[in-house]
Each structure stands twice: as C-alpha cells, then as structure tokens.
MIDOSE-1310 file (N, C-alpha, C; in nm, 2 decimals, decimal comma, always signed):
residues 91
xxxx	-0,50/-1,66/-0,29/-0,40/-1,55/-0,32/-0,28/-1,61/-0,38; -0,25/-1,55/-0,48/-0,09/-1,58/-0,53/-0,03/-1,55/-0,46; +0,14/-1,62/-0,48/+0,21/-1,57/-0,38/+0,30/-1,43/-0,44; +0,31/-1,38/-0,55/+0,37/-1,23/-0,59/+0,23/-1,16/-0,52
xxxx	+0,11/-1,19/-0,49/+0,06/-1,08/-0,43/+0,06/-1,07/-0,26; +0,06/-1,20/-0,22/+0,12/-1,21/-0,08/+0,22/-1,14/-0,03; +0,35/-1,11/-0,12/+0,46/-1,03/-0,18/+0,47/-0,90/-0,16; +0,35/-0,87/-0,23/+0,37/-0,75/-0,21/+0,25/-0,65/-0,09
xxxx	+0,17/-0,73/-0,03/+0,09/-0,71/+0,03/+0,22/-0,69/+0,17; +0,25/-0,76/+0,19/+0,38/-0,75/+0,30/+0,46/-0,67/+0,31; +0,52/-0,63/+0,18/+0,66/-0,51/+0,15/+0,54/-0,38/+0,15; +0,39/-0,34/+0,12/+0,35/-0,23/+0,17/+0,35/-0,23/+0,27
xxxx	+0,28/-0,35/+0,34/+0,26/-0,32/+0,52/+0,34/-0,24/+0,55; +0,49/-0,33/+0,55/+0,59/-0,28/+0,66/+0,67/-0,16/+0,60; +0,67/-0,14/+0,47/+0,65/-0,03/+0,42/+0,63/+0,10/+0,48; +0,48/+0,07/+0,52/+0,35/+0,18/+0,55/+0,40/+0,20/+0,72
xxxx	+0,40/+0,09/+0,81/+0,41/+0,06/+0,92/+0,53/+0,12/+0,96; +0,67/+0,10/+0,90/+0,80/+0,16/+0,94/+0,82/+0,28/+0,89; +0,74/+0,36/+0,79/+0,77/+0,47/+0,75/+0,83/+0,58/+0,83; +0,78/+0,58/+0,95/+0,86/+0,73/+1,03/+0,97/+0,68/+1,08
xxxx	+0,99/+0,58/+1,07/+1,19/+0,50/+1,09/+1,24/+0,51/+0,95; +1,18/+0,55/+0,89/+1,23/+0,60/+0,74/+1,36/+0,49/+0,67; +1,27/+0,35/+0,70/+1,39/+0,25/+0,66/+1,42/+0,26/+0,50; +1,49/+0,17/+0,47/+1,55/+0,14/+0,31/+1,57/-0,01/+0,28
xxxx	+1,61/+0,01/+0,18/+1,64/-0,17/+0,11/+1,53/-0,25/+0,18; +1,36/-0,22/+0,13/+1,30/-0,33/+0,20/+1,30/-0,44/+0,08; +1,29/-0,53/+0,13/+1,29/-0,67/+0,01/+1,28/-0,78/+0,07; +1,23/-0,87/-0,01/+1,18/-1,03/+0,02/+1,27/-1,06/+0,07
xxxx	+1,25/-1,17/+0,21/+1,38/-1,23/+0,22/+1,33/-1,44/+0,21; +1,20/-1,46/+0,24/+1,16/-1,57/+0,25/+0,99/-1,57/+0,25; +0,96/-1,68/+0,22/+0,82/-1,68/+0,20/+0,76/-1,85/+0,23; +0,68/-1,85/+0,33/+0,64/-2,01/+0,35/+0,46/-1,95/+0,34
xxxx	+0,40/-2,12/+0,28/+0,21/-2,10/+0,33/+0,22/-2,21/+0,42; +0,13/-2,18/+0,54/+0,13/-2,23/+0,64/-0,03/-2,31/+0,60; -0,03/-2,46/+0,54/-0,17/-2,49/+0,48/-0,27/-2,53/+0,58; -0,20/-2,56/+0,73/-0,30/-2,60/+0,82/-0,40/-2,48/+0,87
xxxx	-0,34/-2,39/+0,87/-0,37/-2,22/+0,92/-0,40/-2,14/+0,80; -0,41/-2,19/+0,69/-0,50/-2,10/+0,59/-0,34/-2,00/+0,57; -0,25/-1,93/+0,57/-0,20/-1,84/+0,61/-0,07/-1,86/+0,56; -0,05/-1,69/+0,49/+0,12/-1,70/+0,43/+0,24/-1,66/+0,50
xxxx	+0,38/-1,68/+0,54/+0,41/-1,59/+0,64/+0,52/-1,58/+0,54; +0,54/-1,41/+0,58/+0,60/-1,34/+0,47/+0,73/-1,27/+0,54; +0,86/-1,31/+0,51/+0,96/-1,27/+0,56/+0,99/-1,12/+0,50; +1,05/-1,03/+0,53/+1,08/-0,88/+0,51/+1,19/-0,84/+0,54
xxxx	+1,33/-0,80/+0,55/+1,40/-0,76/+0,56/+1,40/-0,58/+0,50; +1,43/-0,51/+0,62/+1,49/-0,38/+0,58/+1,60/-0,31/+0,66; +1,68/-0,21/+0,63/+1,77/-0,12/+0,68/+1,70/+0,00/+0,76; +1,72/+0,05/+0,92/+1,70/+0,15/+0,95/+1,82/+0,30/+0,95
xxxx	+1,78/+0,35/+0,99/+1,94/+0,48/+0,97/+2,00/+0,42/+1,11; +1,96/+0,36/+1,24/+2,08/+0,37/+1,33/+2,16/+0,23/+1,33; +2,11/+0,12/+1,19/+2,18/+0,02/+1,16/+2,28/+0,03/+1,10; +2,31/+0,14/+1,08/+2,45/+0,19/+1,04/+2,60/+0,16/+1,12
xxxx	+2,70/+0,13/+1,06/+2,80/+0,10/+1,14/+2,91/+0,17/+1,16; +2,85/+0,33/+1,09/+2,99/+0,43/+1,09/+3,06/+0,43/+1,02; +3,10/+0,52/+0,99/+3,17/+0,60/+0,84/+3,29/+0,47/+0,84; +3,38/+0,45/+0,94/+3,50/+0,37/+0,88/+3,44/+0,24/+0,80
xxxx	+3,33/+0,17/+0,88/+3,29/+0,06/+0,83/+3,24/+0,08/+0,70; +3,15/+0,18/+0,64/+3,06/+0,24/+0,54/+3,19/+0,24/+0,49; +3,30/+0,30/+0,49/+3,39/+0,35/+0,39/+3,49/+0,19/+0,35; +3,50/+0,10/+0,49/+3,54/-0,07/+0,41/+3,45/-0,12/+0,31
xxxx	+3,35/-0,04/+0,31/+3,27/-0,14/+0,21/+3,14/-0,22/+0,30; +3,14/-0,26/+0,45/+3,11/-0,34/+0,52/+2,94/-0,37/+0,46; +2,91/-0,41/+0,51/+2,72/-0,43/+0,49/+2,65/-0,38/+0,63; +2,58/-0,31/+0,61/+2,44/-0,25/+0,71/+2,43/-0,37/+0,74
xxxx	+2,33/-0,35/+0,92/+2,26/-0,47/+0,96/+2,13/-0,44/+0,91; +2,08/-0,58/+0,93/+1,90/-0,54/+0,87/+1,81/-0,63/+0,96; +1,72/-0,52/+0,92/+1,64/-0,63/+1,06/+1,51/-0,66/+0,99; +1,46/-0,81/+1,01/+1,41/-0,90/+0,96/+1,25/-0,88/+1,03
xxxx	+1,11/-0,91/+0,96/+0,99/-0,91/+1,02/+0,91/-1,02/+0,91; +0,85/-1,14/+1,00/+0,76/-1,23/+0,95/+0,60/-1,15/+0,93; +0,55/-1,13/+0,85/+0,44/-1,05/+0,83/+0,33/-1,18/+0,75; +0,24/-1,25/+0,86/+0,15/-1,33/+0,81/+0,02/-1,26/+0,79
xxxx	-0,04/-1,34/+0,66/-0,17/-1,24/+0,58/-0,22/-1,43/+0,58; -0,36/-1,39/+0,57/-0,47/-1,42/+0,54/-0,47/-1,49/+0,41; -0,45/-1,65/+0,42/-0,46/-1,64/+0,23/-0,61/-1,63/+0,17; -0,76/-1,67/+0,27/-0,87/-1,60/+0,19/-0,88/-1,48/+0,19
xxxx	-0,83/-1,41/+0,32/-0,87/-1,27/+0,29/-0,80/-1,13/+0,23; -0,75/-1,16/+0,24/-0,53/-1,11/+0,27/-0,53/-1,01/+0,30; -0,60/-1,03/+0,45/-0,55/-0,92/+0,60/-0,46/-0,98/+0,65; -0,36/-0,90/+0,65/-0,22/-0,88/+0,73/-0,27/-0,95/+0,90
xxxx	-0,21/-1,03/+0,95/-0,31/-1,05/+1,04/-0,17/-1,04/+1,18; -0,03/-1,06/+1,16/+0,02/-1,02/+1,25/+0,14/-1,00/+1,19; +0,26/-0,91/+1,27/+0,39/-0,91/+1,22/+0,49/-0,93/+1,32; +0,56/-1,01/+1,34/+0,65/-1,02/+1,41/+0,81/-1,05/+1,38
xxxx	+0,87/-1,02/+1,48/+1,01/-1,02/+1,49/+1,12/-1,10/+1,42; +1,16/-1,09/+1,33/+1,24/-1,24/+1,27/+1,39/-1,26/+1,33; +1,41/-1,35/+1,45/+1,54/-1,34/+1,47/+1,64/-1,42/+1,40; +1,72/-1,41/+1,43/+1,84/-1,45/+1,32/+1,92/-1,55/+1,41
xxx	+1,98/-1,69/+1,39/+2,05/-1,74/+1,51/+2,21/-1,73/+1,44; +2,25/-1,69/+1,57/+2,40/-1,66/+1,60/+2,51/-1,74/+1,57; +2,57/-1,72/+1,48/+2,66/-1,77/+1,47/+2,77/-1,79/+1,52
C-alpha cells in the first residue's frame, strides 16, 4: 500500500466512524509504518462542536481544541485494524 492511500483510507474511517459527532477540519497529522508488524499507523486529527471555547475565545481569534486518533491499517490488506486515542503530552 502507498502511503497517500494509507491516507486516505484513515481520513474516511474516522470520517465515516465520527460522523454523528459531526466533526470538522479532519486532516493528516502524522504517519509512521510499523515494518515489524506489517502495519501503518495513521495519525488523524479533527474538531468536534463541544471543542469549542466560546464566543469570547472564537471572537480573539483563539484555536479549537482537536482531538487526535492513531488509526492503524493493514499494509497487505488495508483493513483498518484498530483506532485509538492519540494523547498529547502536556506542556
């Protein structure tokens, strides 16, 4: 599997999967192949509506939070084979 199709195999998942949270701005955030495990793990970032931080914030300009999902596929088969949580360390 290429990796623009890995790409995009990931942005439908979670796409398809978060749809009734009716997120936004989904987009690549990272991409590794895992060569011992056959397997690509595909970073995802999106916006949901309650990552919102309120009109004063929205109106500084500020930035939405977004929340991150590793979505690993299959590189012979490219079944989605899990998706999990991407946390973020604290600054």
């Amino acid at each position: 599997m290429e990796v623009k199709h890995a790409v995009v195999v990931a942005k439908q998942h979670v796409s398809d999967l978060f749809a009734p949270e009716d997120i936004t701005n989904v987009g690549l955030e990272e991409i590794e192949f895992d060569e011992k495990r056959d397997e690509w793990q595909v970073t995802i970032g999106f916006a949901r509506p309650w990552d919102g931080q309120g009109t004063f914030a929205a109106a500084a300009g500020l930035a939405r939070r977004r929340t991150y999902k590793i979505v690993v596929i299959s590189d012979a088969s490219g079944r989605v084979l899990a998706v999990r949580h991407r946390a973020l360390a604290q600054h």
